[in-house]
N, C-alpha and C positions, 0 to 999 in steps of 0.2 A: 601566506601562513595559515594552518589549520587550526582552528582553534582548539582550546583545549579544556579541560572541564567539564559538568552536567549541568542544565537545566534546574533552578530547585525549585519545583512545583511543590505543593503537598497535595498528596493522593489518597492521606490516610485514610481508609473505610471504602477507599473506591474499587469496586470490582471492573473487572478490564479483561478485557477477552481479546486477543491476537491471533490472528491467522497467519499459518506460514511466521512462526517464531522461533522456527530452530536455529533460522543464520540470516546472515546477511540483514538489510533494512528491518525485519522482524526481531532479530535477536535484538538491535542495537534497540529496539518501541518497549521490550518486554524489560529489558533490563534497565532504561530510562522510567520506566514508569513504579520497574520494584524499587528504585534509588528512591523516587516520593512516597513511597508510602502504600501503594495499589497492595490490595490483592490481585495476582496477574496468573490468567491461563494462556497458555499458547496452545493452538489450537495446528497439529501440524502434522504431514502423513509420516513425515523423520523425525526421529529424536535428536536433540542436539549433542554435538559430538562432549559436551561435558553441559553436566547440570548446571541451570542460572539459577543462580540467589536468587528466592522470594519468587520463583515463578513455575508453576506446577505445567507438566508437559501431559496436553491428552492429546492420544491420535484421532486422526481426523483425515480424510481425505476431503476435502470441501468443493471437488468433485461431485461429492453425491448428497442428495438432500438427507437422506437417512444419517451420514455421520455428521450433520452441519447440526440435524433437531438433537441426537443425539449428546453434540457437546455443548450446546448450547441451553439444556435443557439437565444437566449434570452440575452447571454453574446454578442454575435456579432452584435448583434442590440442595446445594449447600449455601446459598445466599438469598436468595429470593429475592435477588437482583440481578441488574446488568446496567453498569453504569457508561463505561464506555467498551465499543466495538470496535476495533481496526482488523478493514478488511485485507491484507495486503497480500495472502499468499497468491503466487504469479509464477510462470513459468514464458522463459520465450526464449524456443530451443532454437541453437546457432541454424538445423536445415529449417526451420521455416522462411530464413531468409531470403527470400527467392520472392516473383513476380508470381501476381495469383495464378496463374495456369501452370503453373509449375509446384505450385503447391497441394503436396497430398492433403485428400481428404481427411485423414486420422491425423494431422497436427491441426489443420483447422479446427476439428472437432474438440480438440483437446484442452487450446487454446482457450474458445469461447466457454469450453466446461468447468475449468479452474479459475481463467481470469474475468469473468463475469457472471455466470449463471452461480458460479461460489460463493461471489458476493451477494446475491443475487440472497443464495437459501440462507446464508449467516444472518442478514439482515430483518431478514423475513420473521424469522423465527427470534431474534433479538427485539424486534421491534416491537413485539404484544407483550410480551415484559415490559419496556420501556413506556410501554402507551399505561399499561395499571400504574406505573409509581408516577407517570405527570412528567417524567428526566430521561433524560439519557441524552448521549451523545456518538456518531456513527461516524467514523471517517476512514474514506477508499481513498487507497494510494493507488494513483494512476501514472500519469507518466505527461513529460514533458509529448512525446511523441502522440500522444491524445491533443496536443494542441496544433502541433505543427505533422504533420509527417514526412516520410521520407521513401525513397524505394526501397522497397526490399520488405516491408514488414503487412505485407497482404493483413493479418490476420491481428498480429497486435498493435497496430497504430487504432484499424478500426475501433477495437475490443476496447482500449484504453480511454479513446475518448466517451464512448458508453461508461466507462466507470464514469466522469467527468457529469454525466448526465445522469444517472443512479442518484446520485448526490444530490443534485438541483431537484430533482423530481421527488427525491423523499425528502429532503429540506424542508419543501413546499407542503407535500402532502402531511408530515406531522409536526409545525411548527406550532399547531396550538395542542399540541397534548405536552409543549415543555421541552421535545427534542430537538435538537439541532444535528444538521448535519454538514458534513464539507468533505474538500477531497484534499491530495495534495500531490503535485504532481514532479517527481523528482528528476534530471538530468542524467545523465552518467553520475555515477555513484557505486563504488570500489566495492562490490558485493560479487560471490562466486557466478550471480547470471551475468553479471555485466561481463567479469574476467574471460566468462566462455565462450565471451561474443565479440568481442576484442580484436580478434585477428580480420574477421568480417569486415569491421568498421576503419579498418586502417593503424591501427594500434594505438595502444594508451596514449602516447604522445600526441598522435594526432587528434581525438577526440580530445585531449584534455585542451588543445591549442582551442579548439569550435569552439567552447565556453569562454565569454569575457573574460571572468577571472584565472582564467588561463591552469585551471589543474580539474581533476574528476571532483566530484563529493565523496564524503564520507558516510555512512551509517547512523552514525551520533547527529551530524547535523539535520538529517531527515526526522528523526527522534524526536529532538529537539522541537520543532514544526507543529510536529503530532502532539506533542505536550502542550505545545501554548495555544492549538485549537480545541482541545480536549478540556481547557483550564477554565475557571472562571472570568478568568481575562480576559477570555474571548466568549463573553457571555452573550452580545451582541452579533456575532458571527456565524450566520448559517447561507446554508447555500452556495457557497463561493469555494474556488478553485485557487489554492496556495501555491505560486513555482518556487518548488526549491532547485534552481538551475545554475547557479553560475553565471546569471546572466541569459542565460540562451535563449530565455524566450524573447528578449529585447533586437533581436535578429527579425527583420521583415521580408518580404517577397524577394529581397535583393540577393539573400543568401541562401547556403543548401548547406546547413551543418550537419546533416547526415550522409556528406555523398556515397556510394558506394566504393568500396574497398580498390576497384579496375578502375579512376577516375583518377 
């Protein structure tokens, strides 16, 4: 059974910045977070295909450090803050699926540009705000496949476990100016990159069997995750890597929940 409802944090007066918030795990963060209360930016190279409640859309390619200071730096001129960061925007296109020598240069390249050097300048440029008011809080959605990996993903299993380590590393490095930091790392989860990748993998049903709880995730539950690391609740919590999986990661050397699709 899927659950069903929202998270009730209150977020009132918090500023919250989203990457990659037009769809998928990014819509369901931005519109969790406008339900408590946040003032909320998505930060994203698309617009969302219908405007979210309570969440103002800048474009952004997080690709490049000039648009990461730029939106980043657009929040600090109407708030003179930055209270939480979620870095989540990602891309992992179904042909990078292939073994590394089989992998073009231009999706590697690509890859590492969006789904780490993005978090990379979002952060960067979030975090000297954060260091003036003594707060904030940063959290990189990574991926289960940053724990374990699998064949076929040359370029994002690497890529993700580095989010996993970004975390740990700025965790450490500003846990005394107030900030915390964490990641969280989701499973298969019914968003438009998982669906595109799907046939790759063996299909829905398949991938939903690999997970204990026997179905994909949802959007909301990953949300969810990101709200109660993001909260005072978890005011004691930095550093650490949250699976939101299904179970999967309770899988050891014995199993390959990502076999290849010919398998």
């Amino acid at each position: 059974m899927r659950p069903q409802g929202t998270v009730k944090f209150d977020n009132t007066d918090r500023i919250v910045i989203v990457t990659g918030g037009s769809s998928g795990i990014g819509e369901a963060i931005c519109r969790e977070f406008a339900r408590s209360g946040a003032t909320v930016y998505s930060a994203d190279i698309t617009e969302p295909e219908s405007p979210i409640e309570g969440v103002t859309h800048l474009p952004c390619n997080t690709a490049t450090d000039e648009d990461c200071e730029r939106v980043v730096q657009t929040v600090i001129n109407q708030h003179r803050a930055i209270d939480v960061l979620v870095n989540n925007a990602a891309i992992q296109p179904p042909g990078s699926y292939v073994p590394l020598h089989e992998l073009p240069t231009s999706l590697w390249n690509r890859i590492v540009d969006i789904n780490l050097t993005g978090y990379t300048w979002m952060a960067m440029h979030s975090l000297r705000q954060m260091q003036q008011q003594k707060s904030g809080c940063v959290i990189n959605i990574a991926s289960g496949q940053g724990h374990r990996t699998a064949r076929g993903v040359a370029a994002y299993g690497p890529v993700k476990a580095a989010n996993i380590m970004q975390a740990r590393q700025w965790a450490l490095e500003y846990a005394r100016d107030g900030i915390r930091v964490a990641s969280v790392s989701p499973g298969a989860i019914d968003t438009p990159l998982v669906r595109a990748s799907l046939n790759q993998q063996g299909g829905e049903a398949a991938i939903a069997n690999r997970h204990p709880l026997g179905r994909i995730g949802t959007p909301e539950e990953v949300a969810a995750a990101v709200l109660w690391l993001s909260s005072d609740a978890a005011s004691f919590v930095t550093g650490t890597d949250l699976e939101v999986d299904g179970g999967l990661g309770a899988f050891g050397a014995f199993a390959d929940p990502y076999p290849m699709a010919d398998d």
